[in-house]
Predicted model as a PDB file, atoms N, CA, C, CB and O in Angstrom, pLDDT in the B-factor column:
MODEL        1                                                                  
ATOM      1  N   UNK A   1     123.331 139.881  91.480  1.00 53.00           N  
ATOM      2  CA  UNK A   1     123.811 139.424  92.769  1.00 53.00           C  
ATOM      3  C   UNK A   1     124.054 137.916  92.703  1.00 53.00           C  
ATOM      4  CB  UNK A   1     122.800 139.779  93.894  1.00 53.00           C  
ATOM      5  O   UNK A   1     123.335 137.047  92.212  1.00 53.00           O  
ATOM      6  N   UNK A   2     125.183 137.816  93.286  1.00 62.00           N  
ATOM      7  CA  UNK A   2     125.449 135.914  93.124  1.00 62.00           C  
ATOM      8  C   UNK A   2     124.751 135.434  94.306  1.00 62.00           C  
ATOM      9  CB  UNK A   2     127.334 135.211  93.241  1.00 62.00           C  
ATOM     10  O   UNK A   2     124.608 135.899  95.436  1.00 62.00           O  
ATOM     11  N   UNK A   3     124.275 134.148  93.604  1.00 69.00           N  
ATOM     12  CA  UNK A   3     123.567 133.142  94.559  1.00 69.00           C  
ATOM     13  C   UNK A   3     124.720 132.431  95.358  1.00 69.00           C  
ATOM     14  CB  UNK A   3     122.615 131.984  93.699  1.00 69.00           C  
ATOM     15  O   UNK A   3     125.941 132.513  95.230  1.00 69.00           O  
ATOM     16  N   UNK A   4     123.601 131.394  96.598  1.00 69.00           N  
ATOM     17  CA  UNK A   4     125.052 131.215  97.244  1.00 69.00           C  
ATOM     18  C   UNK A   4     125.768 129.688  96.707  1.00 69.00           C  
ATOM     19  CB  UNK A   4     124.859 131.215  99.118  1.00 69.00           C  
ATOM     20  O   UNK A   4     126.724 129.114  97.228  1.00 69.00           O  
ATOM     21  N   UNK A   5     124.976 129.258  95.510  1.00 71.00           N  
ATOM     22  CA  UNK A   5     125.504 128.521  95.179  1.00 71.00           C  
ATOM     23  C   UNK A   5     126.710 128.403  94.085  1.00 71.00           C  
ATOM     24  CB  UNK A   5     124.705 128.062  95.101  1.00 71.00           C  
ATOM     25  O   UNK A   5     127.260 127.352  93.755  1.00 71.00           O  
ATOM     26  N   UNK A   6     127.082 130.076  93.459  1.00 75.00           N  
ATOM     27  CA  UNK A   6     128.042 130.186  92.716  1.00 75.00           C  
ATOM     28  C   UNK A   6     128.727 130.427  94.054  1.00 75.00           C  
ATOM     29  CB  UNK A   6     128.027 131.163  91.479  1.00 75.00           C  
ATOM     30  O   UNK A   6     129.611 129.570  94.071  1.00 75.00           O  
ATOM     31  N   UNK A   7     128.803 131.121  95.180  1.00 75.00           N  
ATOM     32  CA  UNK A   7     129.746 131.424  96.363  1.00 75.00           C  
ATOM     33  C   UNK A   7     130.357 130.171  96.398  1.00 75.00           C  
ATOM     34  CB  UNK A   7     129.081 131.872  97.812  1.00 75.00           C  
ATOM     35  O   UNK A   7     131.540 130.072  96.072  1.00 75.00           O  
ATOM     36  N   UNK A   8     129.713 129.209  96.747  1.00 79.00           N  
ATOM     37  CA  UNK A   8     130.094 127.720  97.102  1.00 79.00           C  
ATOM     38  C   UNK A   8     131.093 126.929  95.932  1.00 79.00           C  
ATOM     39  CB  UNK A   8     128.591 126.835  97.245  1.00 79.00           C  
ATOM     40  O   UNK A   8     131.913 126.013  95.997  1.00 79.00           O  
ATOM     41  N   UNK A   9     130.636 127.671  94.997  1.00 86.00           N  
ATOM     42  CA  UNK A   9     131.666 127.312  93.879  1.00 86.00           C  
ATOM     43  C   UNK A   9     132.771 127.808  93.648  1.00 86.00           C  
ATOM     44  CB  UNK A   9     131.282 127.421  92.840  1.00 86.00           C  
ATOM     45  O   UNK A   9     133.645 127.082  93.175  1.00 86.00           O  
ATOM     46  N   UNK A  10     133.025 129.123  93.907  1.00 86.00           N  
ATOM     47  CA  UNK A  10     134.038 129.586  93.906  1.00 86.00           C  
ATOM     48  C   UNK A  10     134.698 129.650  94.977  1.00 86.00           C  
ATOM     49  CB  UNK A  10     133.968 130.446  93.467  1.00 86.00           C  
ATOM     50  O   UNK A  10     135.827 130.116  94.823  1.00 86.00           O  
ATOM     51  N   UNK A  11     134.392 129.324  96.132  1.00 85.00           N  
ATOM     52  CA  UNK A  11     135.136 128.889  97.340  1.00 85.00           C  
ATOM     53  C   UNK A  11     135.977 127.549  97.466  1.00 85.00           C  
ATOM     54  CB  UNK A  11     134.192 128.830  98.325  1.00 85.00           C  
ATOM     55  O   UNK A  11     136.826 127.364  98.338  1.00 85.00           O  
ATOM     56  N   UNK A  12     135.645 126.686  96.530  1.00 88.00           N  
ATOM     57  CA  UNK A  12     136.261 125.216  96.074  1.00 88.00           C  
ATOM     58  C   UNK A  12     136.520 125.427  95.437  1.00 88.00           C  
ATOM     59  CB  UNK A  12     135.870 124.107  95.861  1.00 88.00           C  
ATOM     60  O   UNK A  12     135.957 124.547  94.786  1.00 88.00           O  
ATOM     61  N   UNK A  13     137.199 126.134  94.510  1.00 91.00           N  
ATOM     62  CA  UNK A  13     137.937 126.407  93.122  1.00 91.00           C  
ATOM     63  C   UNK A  13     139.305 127.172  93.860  1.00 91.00           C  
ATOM     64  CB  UNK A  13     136.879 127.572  91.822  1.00 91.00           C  
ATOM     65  O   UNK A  13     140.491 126.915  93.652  1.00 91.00           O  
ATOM     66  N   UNK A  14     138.759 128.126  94.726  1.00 88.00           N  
ATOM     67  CA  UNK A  14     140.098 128.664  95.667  1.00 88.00           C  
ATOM     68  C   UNK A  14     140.750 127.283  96.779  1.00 88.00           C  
ATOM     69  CB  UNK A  14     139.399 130.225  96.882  1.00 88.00           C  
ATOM     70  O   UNK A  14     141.728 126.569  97.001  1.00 88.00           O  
ATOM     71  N   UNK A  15     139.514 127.570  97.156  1.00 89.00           N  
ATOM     72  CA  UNK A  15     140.230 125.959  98.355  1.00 89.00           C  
ATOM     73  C   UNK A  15     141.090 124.628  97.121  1.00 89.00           C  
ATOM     74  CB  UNK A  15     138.082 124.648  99.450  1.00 89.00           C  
ATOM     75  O   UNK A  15     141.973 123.875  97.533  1.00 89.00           O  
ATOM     76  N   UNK A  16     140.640 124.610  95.812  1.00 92.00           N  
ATOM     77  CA  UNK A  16     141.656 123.498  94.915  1.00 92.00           C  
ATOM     78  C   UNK A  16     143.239 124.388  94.917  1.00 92.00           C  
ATOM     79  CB  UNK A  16     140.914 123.215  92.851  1.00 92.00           C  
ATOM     80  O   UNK A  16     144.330 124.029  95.360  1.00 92.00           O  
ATOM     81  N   UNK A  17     142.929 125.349  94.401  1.00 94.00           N  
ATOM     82  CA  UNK A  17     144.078 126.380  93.923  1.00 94.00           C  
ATOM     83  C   UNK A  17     145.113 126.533  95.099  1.00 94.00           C  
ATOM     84  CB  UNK A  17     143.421 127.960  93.535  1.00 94.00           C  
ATOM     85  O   UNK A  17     146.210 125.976  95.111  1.00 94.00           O  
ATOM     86  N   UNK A  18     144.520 127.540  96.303  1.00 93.00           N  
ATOM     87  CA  UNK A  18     145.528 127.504  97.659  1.00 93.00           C  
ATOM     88  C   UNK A  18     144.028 127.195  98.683  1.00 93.00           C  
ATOM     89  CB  UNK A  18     146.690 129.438  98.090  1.00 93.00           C  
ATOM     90  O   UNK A  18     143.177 128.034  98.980  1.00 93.00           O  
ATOM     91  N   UNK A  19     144.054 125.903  99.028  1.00 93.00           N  
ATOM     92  CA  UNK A  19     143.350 125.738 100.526  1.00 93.00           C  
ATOM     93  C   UNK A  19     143.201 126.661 101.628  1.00 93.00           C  
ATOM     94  CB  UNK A  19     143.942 124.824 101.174  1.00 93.00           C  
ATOM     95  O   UNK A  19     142.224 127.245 102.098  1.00 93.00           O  
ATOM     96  N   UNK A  20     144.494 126.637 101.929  1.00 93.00           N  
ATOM     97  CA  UNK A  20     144.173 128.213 103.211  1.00 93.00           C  
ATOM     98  C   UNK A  20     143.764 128.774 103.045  1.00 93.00           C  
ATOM     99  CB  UNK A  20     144.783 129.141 103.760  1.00 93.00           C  
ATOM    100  O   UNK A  20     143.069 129.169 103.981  1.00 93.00           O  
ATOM    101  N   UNK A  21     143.633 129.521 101.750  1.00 92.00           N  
ATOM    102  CA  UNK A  21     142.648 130.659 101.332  1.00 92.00           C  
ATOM    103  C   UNK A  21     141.349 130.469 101.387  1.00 92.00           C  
ATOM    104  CB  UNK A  21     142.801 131.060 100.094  1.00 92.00           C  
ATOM    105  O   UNK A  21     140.832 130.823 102.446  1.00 92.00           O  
ATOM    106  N   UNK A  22     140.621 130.001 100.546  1.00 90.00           N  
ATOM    107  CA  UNK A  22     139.609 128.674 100.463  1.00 90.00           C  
ATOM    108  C   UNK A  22     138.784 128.936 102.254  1.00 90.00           C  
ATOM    109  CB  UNK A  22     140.853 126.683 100.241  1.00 90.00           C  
ATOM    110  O   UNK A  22     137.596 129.249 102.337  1.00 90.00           O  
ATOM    111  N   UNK A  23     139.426 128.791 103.159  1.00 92.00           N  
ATOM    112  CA  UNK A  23     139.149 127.909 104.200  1.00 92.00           C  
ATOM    113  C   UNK A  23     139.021 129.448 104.825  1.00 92.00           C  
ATOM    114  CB  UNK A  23     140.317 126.553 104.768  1.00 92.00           C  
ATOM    115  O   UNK A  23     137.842 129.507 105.176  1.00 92.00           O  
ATOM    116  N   UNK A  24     139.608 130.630 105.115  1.00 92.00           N  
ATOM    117  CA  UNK A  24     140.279 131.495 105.209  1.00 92.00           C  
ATOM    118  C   UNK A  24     138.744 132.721 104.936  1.00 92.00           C  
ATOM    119  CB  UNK A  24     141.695 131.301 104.157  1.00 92.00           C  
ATOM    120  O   UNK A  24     138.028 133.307 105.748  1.00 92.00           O  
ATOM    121  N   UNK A  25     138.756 132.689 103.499  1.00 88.00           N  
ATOM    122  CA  UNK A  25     137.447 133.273 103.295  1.00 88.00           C  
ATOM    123  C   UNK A  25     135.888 133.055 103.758  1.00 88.00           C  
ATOM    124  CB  UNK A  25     137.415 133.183 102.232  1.00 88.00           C  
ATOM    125  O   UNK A  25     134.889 133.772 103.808  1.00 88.00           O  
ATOM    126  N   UNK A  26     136.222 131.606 104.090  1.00 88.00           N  
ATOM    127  CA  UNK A  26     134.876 131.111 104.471  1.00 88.00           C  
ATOM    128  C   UNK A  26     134.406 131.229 106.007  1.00 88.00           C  
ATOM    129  CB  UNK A  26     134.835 129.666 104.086  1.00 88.00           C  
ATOM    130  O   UNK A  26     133.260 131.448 106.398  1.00 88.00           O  
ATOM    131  N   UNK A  27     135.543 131.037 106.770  1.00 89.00           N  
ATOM    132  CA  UNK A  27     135.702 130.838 108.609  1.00 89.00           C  
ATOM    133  C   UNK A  27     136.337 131.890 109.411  1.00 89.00           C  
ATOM    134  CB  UNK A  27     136.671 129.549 109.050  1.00 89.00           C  
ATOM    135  O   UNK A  27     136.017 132.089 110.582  1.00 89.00           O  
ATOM    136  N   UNK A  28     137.493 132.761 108.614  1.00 89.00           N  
ATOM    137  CA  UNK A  28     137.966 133.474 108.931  1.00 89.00           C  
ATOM    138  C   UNK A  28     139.355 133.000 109.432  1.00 89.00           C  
ATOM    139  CB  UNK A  28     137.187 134.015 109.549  1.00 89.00           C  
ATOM    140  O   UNK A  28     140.157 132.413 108.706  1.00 89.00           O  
ATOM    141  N   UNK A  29     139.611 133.364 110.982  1.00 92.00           N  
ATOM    142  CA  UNK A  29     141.059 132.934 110.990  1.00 92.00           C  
ATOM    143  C   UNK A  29     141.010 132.173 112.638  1.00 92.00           C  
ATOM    144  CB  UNK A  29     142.317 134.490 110.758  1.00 92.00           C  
ATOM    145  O   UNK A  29     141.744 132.456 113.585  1.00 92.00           O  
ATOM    146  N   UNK A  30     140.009 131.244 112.602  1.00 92.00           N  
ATOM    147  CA  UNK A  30     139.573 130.130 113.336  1.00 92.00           C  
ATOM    148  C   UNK A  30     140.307 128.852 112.911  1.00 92.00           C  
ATOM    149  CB  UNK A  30     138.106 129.982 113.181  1.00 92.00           C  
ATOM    150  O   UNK A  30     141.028 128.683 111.927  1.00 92.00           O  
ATOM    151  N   UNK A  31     139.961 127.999 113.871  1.00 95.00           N  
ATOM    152  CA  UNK A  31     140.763 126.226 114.035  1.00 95.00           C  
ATOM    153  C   UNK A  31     140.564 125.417 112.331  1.00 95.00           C  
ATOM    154  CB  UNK A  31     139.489 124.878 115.635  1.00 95.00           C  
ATOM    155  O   UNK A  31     141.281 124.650 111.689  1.00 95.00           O  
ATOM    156  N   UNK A  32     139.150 126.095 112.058  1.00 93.00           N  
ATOM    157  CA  UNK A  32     139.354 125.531 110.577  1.00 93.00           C  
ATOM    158  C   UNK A  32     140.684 126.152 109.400  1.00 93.00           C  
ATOM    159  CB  UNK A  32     137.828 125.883 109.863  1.00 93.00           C  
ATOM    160  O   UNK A  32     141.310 125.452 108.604  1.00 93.00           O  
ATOM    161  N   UNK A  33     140.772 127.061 109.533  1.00 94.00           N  
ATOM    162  CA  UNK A  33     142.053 127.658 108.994  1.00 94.00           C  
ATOM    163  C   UNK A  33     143.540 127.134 108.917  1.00 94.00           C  
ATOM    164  CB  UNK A  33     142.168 128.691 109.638  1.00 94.00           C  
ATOM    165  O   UNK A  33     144.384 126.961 108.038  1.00 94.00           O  
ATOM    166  N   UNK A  34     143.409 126.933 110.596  1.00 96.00           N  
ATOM    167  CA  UNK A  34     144.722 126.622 111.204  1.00 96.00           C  
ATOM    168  C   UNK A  34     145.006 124.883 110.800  1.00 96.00           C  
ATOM    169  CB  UNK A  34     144.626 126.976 113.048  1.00 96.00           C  
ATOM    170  O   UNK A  34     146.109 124.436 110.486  1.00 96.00           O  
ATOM    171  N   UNK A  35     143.736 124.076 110.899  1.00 95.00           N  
ATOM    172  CA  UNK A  35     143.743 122.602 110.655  1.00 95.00           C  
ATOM    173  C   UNK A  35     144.099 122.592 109.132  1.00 95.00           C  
ATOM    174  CB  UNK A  35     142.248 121.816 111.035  1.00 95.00           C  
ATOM    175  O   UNK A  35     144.714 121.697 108.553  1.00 95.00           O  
ATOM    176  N   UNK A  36     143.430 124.148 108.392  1.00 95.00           N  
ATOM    177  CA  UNK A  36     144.040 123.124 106.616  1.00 95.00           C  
ATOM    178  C   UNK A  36     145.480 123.818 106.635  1.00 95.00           C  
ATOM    179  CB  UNK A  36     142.902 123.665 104.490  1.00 95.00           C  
ATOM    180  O   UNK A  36     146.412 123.034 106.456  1.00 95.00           O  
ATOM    181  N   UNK A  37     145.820 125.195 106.830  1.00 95.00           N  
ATOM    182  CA  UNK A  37     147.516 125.239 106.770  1.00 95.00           C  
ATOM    183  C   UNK A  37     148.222 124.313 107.215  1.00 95.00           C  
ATOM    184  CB  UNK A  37     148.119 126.230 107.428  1.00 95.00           C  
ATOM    185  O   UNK A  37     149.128 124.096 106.412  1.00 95.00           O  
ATOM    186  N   UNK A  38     148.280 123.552 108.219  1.00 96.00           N  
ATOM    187  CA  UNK A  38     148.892 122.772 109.042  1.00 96.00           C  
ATOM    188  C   UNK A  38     149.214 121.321 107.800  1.00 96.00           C  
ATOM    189  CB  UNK A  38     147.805 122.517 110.550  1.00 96.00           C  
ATOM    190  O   UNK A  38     150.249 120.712 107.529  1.00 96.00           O  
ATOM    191  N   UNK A  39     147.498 121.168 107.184  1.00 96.00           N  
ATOM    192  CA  UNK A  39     147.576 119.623 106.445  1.00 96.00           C  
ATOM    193  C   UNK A  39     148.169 119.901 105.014  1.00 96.00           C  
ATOM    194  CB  UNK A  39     145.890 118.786 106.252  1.00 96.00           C  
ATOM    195  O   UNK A  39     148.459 118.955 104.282  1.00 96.00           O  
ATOM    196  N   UNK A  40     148.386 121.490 104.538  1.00 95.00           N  
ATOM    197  CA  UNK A  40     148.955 121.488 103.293  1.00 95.00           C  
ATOM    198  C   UNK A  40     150.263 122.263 103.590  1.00 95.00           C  
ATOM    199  CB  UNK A  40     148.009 122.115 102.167  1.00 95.00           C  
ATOM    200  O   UNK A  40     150.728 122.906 102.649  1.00 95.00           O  
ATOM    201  N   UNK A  41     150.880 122.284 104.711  1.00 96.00           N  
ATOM    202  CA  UNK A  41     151.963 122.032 104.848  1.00 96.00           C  
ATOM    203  C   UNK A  41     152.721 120.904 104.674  1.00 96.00           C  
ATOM    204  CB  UNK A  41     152.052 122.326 105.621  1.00 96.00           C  
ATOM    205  O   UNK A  41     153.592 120.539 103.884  1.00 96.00           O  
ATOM    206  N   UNK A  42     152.078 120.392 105.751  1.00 96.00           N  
ATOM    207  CA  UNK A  42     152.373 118.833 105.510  1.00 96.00           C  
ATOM    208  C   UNK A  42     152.051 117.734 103.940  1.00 96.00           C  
ATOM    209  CB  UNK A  42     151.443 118.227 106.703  1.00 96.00           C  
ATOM    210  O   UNK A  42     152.493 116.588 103.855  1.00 96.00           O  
ATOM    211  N   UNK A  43     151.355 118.298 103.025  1.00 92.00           N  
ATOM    212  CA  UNK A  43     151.069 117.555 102.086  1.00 92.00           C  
ATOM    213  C   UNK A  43     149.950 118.556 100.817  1.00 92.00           C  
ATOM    214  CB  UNK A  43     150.415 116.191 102.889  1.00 92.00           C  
ATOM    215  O   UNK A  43     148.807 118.671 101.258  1.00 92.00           O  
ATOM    216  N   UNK A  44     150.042 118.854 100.193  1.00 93.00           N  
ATOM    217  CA  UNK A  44     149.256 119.517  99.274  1.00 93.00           C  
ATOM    218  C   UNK A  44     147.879 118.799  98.940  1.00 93.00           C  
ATOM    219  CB  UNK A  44     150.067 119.697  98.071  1.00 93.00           C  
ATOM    220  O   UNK A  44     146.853 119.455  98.757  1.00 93.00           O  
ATOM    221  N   UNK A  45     147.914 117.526  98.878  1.00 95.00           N  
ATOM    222  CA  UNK A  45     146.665 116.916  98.879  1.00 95.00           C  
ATOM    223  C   UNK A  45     145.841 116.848  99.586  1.00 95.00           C  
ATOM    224  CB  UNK A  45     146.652 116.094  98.741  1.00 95.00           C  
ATOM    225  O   UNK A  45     144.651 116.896  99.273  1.00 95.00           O  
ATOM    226  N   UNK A  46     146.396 116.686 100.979  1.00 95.00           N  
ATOM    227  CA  UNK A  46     145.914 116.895 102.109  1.00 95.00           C  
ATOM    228  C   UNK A  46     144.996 118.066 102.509  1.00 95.00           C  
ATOM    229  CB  UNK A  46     146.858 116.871 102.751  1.00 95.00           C  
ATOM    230  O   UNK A  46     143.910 118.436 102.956  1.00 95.00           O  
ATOM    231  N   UNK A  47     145.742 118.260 102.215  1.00 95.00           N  
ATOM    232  CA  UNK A  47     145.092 120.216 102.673  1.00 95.00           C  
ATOM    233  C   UNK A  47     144.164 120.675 101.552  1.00 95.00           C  
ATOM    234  CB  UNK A  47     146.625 121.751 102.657  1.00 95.00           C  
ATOM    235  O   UNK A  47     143.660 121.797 101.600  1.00 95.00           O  
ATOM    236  N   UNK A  48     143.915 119.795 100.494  1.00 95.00           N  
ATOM    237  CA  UNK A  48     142.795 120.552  99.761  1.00 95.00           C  
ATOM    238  C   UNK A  48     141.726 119.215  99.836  1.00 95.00           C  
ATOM    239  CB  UNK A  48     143.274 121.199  97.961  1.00 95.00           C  
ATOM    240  O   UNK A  48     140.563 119.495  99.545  1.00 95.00           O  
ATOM    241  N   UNK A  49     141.853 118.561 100.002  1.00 95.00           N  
ATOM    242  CA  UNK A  49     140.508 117.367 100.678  1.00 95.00           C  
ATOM    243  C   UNK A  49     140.400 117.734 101.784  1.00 95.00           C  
ATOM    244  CB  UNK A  49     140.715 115.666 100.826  1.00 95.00           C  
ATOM    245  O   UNK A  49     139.213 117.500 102.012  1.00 95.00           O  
ATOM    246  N   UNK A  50     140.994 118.343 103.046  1.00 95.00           N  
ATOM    247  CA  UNK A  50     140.226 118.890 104.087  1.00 95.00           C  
ATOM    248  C   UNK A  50     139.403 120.720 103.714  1.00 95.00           C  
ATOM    249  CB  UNK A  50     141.464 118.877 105.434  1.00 95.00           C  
ATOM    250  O   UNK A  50     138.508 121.161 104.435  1.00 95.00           O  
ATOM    251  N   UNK A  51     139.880 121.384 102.678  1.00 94.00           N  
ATOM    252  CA  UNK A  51     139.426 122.050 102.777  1.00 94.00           C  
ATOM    253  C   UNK A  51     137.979 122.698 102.096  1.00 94.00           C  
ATOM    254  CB  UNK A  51     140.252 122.343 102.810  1.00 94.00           C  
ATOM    255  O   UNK A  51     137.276 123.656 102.416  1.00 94.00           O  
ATOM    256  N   UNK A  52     137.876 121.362 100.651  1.00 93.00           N  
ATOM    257  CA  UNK A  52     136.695 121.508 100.335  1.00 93.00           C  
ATOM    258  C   UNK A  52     135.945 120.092 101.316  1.00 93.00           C  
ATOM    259  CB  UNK A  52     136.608 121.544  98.587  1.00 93.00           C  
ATOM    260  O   UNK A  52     135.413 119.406 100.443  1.00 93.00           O  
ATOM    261  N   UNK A  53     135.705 119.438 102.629  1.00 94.00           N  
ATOM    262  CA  UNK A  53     135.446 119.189 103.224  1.00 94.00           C  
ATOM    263  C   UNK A  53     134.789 120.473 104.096  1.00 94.00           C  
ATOM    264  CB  UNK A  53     136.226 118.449 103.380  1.00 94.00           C  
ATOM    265  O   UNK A  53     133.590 120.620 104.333  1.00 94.00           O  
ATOM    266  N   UNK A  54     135.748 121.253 104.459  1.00 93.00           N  
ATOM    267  CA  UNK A  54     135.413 122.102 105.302  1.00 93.00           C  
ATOM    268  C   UNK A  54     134.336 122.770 105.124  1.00 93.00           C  
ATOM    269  CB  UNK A  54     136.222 122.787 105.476  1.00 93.00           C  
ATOM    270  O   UNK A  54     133.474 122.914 105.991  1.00 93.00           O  
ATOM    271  N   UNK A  55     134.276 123.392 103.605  1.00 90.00           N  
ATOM    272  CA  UNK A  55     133.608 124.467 102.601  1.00 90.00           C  
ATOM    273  C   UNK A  55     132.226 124.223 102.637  1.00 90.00           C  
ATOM    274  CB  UNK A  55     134.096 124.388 101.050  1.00 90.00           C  
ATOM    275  O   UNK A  55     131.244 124.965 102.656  1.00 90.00           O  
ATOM    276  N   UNK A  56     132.471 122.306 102.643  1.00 89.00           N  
ATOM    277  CA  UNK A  56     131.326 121.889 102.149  1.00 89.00           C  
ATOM    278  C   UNK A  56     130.262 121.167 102.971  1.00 89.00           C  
ATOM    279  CB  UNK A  56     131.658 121.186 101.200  1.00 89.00           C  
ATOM    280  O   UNK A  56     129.327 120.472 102.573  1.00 89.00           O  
ATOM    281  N   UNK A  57     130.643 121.514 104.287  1.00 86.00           N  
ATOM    282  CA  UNK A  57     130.019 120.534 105.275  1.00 86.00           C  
ATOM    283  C   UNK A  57     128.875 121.629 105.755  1.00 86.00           C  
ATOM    284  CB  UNK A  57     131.186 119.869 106.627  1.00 86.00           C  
ATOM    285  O   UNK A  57     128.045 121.320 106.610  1.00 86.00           O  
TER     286      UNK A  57                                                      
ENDMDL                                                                          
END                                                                             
């Protein structure tokens, strides 16, 4: 059984890869979701510094 600290790892490895996803698995399809599609629309960098932010707060 994985601990939740490989979870946490592989949730920032998705959130590097596609953010929304990342953000998506973790919150579901809440304001955190909607805030990183929105910032990696607007910018790819963006949207993956808010989303291992998100992951990780």
């Amino acid at each position: 059984m994985a601990s939740e600290g490989t979870l946490n790892c592989i949730d920032i490895l998705l959130a590097i890869i596609l953010p929304p996803l990342g953000v998506f698995l973790k919150f579901g399809c809440h304001v955190e979701f909607w805030i990183c599609l929105v910032l990696t629309l607007c910018g790819y960098l963006p949207g993956i510094i808010y989303a291992i932010y998100a992951i990780t707060k």
